[in-house]
GUGUSE-493594 format. One record per residue (C-alpha): residue number from 1; residue in one letter; x, y, z. Coordinates in nm, 2 decimals. Each point is the difference from the previous one (the first is absolute). Example, Ala and Ser with C-alpha at 12.3 -4.5 7.8 and 13.67 -1.06 7.14 Angstrom:
% GUGUSE-493594
  num  residuo      c1      c2      c3
    1        A    1.23   -0.45    0.78
    2        S    0.14    0.34   -0.07
This chain:
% GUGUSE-493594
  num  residuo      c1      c2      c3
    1        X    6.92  -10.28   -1.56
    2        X   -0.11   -0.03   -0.37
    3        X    0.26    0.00   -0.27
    4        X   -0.16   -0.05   -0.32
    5        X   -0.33   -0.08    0.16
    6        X    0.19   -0.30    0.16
    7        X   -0.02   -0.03    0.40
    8        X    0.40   -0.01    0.10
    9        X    0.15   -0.04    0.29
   10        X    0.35    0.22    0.13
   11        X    0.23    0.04    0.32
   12        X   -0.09    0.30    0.22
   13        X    0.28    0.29   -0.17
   14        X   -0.02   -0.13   -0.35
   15        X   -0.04    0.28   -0.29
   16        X   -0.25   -0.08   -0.27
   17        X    0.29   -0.14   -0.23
   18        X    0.12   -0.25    0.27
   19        X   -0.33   -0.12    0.05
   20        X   -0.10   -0.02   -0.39
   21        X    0.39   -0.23   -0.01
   22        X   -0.11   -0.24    0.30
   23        X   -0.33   -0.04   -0.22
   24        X    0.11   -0.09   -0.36
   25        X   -0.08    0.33   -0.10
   26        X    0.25    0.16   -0.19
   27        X    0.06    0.36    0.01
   28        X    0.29    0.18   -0.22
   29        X    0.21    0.17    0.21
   30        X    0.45    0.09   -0.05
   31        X    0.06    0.20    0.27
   32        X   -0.16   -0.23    0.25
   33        X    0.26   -0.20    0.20
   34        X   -0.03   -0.18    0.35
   35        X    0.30    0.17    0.15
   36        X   -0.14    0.37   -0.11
   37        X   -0.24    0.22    0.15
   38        X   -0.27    0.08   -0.30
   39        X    0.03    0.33   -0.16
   40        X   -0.21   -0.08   -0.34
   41        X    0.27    0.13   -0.18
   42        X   -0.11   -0.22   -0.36
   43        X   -0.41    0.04    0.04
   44        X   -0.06   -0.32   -0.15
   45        X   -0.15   -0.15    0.31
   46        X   -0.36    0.24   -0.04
   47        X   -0.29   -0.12    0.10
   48        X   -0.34    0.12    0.08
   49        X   -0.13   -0.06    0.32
   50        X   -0.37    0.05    0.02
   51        X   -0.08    0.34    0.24
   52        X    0.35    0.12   -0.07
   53        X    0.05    0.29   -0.27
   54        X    0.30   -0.09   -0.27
   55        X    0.21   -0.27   -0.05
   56        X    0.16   -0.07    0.31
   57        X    0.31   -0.20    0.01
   58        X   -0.01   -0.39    0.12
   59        X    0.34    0.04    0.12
   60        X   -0.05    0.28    0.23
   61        X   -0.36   -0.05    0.08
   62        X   -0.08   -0.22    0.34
   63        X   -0.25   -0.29   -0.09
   64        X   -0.28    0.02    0.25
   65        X   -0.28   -0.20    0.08
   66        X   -0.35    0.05   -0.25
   67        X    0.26    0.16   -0.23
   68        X   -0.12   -0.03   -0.39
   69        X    0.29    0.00   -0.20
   70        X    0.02   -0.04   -0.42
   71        X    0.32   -0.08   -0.17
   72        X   -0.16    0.02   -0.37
   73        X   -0.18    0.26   -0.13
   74        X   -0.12    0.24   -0.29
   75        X    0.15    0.28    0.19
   76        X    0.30   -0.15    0.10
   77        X    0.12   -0.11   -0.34
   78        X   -0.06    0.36   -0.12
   79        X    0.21    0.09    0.29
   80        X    0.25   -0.23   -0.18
   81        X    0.01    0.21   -0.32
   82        X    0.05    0.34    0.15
   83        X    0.08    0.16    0.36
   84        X   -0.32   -0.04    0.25
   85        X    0.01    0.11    0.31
């Protein structure tokens, strides 16, 4: 998996955000907690995902391999400054 056209590596299960934290990758996210199931409840943890329509969320979104994920984007930080779904 690619995350910000970096090769990374993450545990079988992991959701995009995990991976993106066990990489040095850092990826806003408050309603994201190790002892909670992910419901995306904030949407600050959008990402695109190349082949995937949106802005899915790294949090509820399982990394797999050849995934292309970007953190930083044009889009995204206009998906900053009003809703974006």
């Amino acid at each position: 998996m690619e995350i910000n056209h970096r090769e990374v590596s993450f545990p079988e299960g992991a959701t995009v955000l995990r991976a993106a934290e066990l990489n040095g990758v850092y990826v806003p996210a408050l309603c994201s907690h190790k002892d909670l199931t992910p419901f995306g409840g904030c949407r600050l943890c959008m990402v695109e995902i190349e082949g995937l329509r949106g802005y899915p969320l790294a949090c509820s979104t399982l990394a797999a391999t050849g995934m292309k994920v970007l953190t930083d984007t044009a889009a995204l930080r206009r998906c900053g400054r009003k809703s974006c779904n």
